[in-house]
LUMMIDO-909865 format. One record per residue (C-alpha): x, y, z; residue number from 0. Coordinates in steps of 0.1 Angstrom, whole numbers. Each point is the difference from the previous one (the first is absolute). Layout:
<sites>
{{X Y Z} NUM}
...
</sites>
This chain:
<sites>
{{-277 984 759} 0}
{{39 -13 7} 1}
{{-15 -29 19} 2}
{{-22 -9 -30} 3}
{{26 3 -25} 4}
{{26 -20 19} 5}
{{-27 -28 2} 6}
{{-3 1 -35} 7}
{{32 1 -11} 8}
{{2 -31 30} 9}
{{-27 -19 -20} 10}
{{13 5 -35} 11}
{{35 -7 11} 12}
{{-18 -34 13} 13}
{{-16 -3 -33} 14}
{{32 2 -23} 15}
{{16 -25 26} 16}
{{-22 -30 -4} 17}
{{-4 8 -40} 18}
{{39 -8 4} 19}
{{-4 -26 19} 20}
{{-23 -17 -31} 21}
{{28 4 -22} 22}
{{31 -15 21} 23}
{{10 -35 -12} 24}
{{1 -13 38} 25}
{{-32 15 9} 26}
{{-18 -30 -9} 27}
{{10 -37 0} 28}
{{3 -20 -28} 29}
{{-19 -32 15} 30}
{{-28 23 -2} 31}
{{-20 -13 -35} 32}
{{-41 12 6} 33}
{{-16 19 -24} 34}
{{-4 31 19} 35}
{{38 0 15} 36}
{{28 13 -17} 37}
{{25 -22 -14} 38}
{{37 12 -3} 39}
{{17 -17 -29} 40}
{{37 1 -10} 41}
{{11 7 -35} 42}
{{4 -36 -7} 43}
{{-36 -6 11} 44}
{{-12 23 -24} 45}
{{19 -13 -29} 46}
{{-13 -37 9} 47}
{{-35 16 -3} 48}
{{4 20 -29} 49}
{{12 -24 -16} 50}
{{-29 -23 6} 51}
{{-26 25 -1} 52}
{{13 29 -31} 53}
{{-22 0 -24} 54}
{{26 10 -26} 55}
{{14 -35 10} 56}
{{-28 -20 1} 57}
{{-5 9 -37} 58}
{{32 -4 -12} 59}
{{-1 -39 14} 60}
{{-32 -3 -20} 61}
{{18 16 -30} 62}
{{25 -31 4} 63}
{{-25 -25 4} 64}
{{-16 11 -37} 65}
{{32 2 -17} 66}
{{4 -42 13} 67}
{{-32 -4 -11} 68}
{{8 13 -30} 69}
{{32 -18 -6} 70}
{{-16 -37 3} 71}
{{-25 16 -19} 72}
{{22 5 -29} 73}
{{20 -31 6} 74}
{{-33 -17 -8} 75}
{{5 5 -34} 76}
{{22 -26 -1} 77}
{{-22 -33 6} 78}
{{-21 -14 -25} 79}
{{-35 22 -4} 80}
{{-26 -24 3} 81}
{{-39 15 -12} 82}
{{-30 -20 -2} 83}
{{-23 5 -28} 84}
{{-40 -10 -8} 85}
{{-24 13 -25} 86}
{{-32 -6 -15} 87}
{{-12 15 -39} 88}
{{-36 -5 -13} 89}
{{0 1 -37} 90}
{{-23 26 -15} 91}
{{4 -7 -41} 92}
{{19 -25 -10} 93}
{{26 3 -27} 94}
{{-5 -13 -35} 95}
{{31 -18 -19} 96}
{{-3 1 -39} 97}
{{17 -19 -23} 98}
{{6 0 -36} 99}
{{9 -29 -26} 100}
{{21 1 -28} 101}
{{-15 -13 -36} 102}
{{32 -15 -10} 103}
{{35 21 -14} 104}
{{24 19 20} 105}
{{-11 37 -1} 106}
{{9 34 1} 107}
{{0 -1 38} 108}
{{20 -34 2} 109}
{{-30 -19 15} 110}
{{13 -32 -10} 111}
{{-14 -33 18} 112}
{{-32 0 -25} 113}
{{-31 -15 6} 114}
{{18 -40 2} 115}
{{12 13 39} 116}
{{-33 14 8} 117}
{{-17 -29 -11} 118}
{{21 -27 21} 119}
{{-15 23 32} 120}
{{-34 -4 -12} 121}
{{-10 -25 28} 122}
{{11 32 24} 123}
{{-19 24 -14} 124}
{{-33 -25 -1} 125}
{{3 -5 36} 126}
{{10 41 8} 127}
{{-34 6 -24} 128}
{{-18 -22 21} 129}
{{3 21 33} 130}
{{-3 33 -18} 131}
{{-33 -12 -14} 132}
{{-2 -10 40} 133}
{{4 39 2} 134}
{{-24 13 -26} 135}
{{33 10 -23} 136}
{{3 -28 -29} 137}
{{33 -1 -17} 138}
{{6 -6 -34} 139}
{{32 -26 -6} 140}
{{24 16 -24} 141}
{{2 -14 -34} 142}
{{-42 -6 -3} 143}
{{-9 36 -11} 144}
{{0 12 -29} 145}
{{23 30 9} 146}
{{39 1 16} 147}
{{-15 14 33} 148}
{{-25 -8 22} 149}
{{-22 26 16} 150}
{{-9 -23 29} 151}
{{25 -6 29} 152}
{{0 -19 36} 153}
{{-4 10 34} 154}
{{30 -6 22} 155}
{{4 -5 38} 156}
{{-27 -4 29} 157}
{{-20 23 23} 158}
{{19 -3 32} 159}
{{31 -2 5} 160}
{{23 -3 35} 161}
{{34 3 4} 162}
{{23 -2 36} 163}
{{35 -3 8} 164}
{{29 10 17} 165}
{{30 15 -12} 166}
{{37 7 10} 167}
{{24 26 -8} 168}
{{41 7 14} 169}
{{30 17 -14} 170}
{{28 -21 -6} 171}
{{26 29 -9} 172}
{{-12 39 4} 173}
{{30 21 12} 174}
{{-24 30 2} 175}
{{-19 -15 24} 176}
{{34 -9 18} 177}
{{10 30 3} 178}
{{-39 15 18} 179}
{{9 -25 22} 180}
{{32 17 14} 181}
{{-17 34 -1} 182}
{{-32 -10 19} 183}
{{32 -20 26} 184}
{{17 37 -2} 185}
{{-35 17 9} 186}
{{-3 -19 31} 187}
{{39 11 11} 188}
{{-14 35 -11} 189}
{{-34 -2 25} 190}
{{24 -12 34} 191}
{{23 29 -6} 192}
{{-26 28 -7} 193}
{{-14 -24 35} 194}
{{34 10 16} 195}
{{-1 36 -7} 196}
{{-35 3 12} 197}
{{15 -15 27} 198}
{{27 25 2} 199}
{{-18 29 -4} 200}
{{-23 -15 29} 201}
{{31 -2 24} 202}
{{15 33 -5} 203}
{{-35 20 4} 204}
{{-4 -19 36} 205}
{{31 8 8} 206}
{{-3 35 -3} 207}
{{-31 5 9} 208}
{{10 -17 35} 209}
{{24 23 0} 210}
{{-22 31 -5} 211}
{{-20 -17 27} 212}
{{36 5 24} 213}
{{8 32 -16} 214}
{{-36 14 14} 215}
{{4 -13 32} 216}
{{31 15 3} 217}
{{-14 35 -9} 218}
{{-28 -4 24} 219}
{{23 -6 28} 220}
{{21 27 -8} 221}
{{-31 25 -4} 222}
{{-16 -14 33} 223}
{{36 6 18} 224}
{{-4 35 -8} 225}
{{-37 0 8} 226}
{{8 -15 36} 227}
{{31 26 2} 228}
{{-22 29 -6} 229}
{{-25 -12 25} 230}
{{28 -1 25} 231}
{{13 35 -9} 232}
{{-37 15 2} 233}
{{-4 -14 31} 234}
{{34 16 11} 235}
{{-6 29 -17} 236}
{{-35 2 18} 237}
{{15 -3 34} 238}
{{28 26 -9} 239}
{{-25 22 -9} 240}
{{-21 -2 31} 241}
{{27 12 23} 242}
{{9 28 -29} 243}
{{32 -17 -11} 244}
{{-12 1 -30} 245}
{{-14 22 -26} 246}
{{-32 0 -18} 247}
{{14 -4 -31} 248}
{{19 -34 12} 249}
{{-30 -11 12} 250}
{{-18 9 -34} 251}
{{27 -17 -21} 252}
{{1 -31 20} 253}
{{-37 -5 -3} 254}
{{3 7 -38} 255}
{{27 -26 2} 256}
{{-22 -27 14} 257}
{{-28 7 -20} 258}
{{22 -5 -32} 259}
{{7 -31 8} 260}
{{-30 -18 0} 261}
{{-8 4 -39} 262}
{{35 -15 -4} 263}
{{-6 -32 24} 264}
{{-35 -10 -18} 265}
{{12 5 -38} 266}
{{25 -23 15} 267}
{{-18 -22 13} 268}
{{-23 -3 -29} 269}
{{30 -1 -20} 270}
{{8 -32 17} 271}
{{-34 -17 -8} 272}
{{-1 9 -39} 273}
{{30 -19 0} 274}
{{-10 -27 19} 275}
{{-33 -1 -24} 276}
{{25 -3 -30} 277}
{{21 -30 13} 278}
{{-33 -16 9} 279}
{{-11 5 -36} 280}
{{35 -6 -16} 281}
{{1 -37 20} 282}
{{-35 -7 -11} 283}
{{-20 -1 35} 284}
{{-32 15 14} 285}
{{8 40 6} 286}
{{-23 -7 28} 287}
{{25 -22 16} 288}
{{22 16 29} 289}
{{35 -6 -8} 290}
{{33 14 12} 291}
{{36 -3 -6} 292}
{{26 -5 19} 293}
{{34 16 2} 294}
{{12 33 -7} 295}
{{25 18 -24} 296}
{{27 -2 19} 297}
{{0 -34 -1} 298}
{{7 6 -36} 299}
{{29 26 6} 300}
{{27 -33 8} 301}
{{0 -9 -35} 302}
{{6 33 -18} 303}
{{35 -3 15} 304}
{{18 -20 -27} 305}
{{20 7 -29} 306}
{{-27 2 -31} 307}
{{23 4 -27} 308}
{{6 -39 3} 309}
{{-30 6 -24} 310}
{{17 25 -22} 311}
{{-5 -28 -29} 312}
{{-31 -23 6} 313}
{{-12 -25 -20} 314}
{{-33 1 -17} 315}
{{2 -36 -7} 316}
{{-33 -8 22} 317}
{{-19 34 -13} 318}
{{-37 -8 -7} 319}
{{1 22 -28} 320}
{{31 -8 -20} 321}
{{-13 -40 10} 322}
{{-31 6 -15} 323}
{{14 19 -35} 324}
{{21 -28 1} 325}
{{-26 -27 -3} 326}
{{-19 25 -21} 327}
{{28 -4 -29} 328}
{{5 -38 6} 329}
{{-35 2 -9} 330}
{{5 20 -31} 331}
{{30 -22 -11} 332}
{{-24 -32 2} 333}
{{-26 20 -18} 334}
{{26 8 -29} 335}
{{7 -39 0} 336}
{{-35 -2 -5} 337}
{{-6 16 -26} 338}
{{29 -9 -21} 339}
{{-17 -39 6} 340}
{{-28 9 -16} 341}
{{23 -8 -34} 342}
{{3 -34 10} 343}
{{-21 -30 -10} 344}
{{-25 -17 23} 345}
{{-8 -32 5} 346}
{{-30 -15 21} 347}
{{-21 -34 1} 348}
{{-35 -5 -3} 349}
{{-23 -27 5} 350}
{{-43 -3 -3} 351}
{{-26 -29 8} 352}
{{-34 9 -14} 353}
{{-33 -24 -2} 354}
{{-23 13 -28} 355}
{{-37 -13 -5} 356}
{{-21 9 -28} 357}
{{-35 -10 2} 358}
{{-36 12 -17} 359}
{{-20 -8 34} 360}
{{2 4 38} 361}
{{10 -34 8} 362}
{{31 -2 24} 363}
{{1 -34 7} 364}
{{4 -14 -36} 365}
{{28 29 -13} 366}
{{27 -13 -12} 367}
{{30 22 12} 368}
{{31 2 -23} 369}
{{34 8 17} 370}
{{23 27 -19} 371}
{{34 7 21} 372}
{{35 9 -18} 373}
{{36 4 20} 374}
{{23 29 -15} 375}
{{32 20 -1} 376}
{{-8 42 -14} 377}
{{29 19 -12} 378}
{{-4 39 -5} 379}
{{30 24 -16} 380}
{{-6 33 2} 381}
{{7 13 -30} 382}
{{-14 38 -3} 383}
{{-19 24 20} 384}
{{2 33 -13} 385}
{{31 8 24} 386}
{{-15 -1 31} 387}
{{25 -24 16} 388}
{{28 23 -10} 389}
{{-20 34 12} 390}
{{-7 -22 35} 391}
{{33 -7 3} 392}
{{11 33 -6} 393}
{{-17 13 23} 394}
{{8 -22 26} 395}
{{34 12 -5} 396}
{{-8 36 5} 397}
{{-18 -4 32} 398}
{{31 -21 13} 399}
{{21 38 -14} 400}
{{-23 12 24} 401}
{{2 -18 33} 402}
{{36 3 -4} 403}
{{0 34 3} 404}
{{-29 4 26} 405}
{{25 -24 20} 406}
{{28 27 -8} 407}
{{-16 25 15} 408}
{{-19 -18 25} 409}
{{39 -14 20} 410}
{{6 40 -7} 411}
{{-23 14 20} 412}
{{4 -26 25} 413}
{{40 5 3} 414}
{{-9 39 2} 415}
{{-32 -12 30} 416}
{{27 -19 22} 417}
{{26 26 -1} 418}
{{-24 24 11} 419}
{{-12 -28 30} 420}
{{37 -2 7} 421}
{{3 43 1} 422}
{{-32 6 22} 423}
{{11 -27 25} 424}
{{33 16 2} 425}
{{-16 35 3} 426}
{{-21 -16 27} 427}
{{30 -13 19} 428}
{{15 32 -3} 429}
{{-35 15 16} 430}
{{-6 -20 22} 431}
{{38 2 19} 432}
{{-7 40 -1} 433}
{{-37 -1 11} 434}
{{13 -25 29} 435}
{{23 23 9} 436}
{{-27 29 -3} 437}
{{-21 -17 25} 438}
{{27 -2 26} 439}
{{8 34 -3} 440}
{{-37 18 3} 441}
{{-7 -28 25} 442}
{{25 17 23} 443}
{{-9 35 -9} 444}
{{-36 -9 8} 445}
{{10 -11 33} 446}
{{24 32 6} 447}
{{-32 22 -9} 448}
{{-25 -18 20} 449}
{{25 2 32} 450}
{{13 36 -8} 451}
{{-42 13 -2} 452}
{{-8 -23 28} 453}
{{23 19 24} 454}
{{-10 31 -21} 455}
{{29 9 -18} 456}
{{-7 -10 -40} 457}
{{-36 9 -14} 458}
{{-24 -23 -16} 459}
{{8 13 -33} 460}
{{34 -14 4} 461}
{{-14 -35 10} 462}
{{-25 2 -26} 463}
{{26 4 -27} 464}
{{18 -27 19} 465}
{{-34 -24 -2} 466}
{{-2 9 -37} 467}
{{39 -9 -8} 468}
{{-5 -31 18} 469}
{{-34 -15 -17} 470}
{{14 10 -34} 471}
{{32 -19 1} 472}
{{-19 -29 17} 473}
{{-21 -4 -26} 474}
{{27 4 -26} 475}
{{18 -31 15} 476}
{{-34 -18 -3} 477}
{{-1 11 -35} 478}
{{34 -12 -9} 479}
{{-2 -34 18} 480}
{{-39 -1 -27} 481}
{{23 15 -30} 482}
{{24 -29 4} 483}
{{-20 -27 3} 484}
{{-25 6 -26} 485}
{{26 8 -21} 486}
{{16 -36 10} 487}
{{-30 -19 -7} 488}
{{-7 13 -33} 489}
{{39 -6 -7} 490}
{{-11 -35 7} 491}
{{-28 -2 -23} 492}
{{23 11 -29} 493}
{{26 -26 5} 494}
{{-29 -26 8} 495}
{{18 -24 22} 496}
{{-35 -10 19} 497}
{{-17 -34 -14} 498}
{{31 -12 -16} 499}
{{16 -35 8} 500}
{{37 -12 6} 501}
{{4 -4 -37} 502}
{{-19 28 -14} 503}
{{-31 -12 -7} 504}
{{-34 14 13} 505}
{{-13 -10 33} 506}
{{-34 15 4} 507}
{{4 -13 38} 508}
{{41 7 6} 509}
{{1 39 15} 510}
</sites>
């Protein structure tokens, strides 16, 4: 039974050993790019691909590329708008035109003319008889019945009628639509900083997820340390108890010691592939992809040593959010402008080219097509609307109230955010000295105890307190060494210095 339990706890010790060995940076080459290899990237690496593969990112370029779009779209509005025209209309009924005569006298009605004008047109009204009569519809010439009207009247116009043309339409002066102009330029400014914060927020969840990647590793080391330690003590203790150095209950304990341990080294270990599953999703690449990083948390520890409170005062000068409210109230400034031009007077030019046929009959070859066109200026004052420009402007004005304060309170909670950045990498500082210290110290009792029971004069309940003083201040180094630099990288999304040029403009491609 001892034989088969040292073979097992030979085998699993063999198992936790190469599990580590898929999660140390150097265990694999980087040169090594198949599909079924695994590929150790750096923390720039999976930045570059993040920021090529994020979906968040990929949107928010898209979200650009409208708003431009929609900017030339509105600067459209200035050239001429040019529309092309054609129709066709089949009279169904003609219309009848009546007209009356006058017997001679001015009347009531102040008629006037008398029948001496109508009868100088009587050579019109013969030949405009003639075609009615064409038509079925005779007409009576005014002045030859007996009464002062006529009952009988003359059919107007033809059957067919066609009608095409072009026409042409700019403003000349519109300070309303001026104004849309700068908002839809100031919607586009709006769409590549909300394109810079997705990119922001893209950045700092990498980073600390590739750091919760180092943060697990550095737990599954420590837990398979004290795995591999209780091995060597069991075996030991085994021995010991063999030649009846030892007692039952050493033996017992020891066993329970090693058995405990193995939980500990696979929730590790599976700890360390959730969080490799969540940078692979957070960088936008196949889960099924074997990845790994490379480096370790130490490497971090070098730049907690340095005085922070050069940051007691930061700027928010290049925050994404105060940028955006920013634009946000230049927009509702414009908008106010806006309005307040809808008082003013337009003017815009017009021009139109029409052909127009008439005809009674299907032949296209003998129309005669008459051209109509006209060139001209159209000036509109608003005079009255029911109050709707002053209510729009009004309102314009509130929401502009409104943004201000959102941007109070909004640079509030942000100043209160960094100061508690500043306090927890202080506090981590502060930790991470002690829990350094820590190690050192139960590093060196642990090696006391395991000596002291080897020769048999401790007990393994004295190097197991040792074992447990030593894991828990190694992983509280770990964890202040994570604390710091996840506090660090959001400190750096706050004060937003990523994607930002020389001169303080954005630089979707400057990091």
């Amino acid at each position: 039974m001892i034989k088969k339990r040292l073979i097992m706890a030979a085998a699993l010790m063999g198992i936790v050993t190469v599990a580590s060995g898929q999660y140390r940076a150097d265990s694999v080459p980087v040169e090594a790019q198949s599909d079924t290899s695994t590929v150790v990237i750096t923390l720039d690496d999976a930045l570059k691909i993040a920021l090529s593969e994020n979906v968040a990112v990929k949107v928010a370029d898209k979200e650009i590329e409208r708003s431009q779009y929609a900017k030339k779209g509105t600067y459209s509005s200035l050239f001429p708008q040019v529309t092309g025209s054609g129709s066709y209309q089949r009279t169904i009924k003609k219309q009848i035109m009546y007209m009356d005569s006058d017997s001679g006298g001015d009347d009531e009605e102040g008629g006037g003319g008398g029948f001496g004008m109508l009868s100088s047109l009587a050579p019109y009204f013969i030949r405009i008889n003639e075609l009615s009569a064409m038509q079925g519809m005779p007409l009576i010439i005014p002045g030859e019945s007996e009464s002062s009207s006529s009952n009988s009247g003359f059919a107007v116009g033809r059957w067919n009628t066609y009608n095409y043309g072009v026409s042409a339409a700019m403003p000349l002066v519109n300070a309303q639509l001026w104004e849309s102009l700068r908002i839809s330029g100031q919607a586009v400014d709006l769409a590549v900083e909300k394109a810079r914060s997705s990119r922001l927020d893209m950045v700092t969840q990498v980073k600390q997820a590739y750091y919760a990647v180092l943060l697990a590793k550095e737990a599954f080391n420590v837990y398979k340390e004290v795995y591999e330690n209780a091995v060597e003590n069991f075996v030991q203790t085994e021995r010991r108890y063999k030649a009846e150095k030892a007692s039952e209950l050493e033996y017992t304990r020891a066993k329970s010691v090693v058995a405990g341990a193995i939980p500990n080294v696979y929730n590790a270990e599976s700890s360390v592939m959730l969080a490799l599953w969540q940078l692979k999703a957070v960088m936008g690449v196949d889960l099924s992809r074997n990845i790994d990083v490379a480096g370790a948390l130490g490497d971090y520890s070098t730049q907690m040593f340095r005085d922070i409170h050069d940051n007691d005062d930061p700027s928010l000068d290049y925050n994404t959010t105060l940028r955006q409210l920013e634009i946000q109230a230049d927009q509702l400034a414009s908008t106010v402008k806006m309005y307040k031009a809808a008082y003013l007077p337009t003017l815009s030019a017009a021009f139109s080219y029409n052909m127009i046929a008439m005809t009674n009959d299907f032949k296209f070859s003998e129309y005669k097509w008459s051209p109509y066109s006209y060139v001209g200026l159209s000036l509109n004052i608003p005079i009255f609307t029911g109050f709707k420009r002053h209510y729009d402007v009004k309102q314009a004005k509130v929401q502009a109230v409104e943004l201000d304060l959102q941007r109070i309170e909004a640079e509030r909670q942000l100043k209160i955010a960094i100061r508690q950045y500043l306090n927890t990498m202080e506090t981590s500082m502060n930790s991470y000295n002690a829990a350094a210290e820590a190690v050192g110290l139960a590093r060196k009792a642990y090696d006391i105890a395991a000596k002291s029971y080897k020769i048999g004069k401790g007990t393994i309940t004295e190097m197991n307190d040792a074992q447990l003083t030593l894991t828990q201040a190694s992983l509280q180094q770990s964890q202040a060494v994570y604390n710091f630099i996840v506090a660090k990288s959001n400190l750096e999304k706050t004060l937003g210095y990523d994607f930002i040029d020389d001169e303080g403009n954005v630089d979707l491609d400057n990091m």
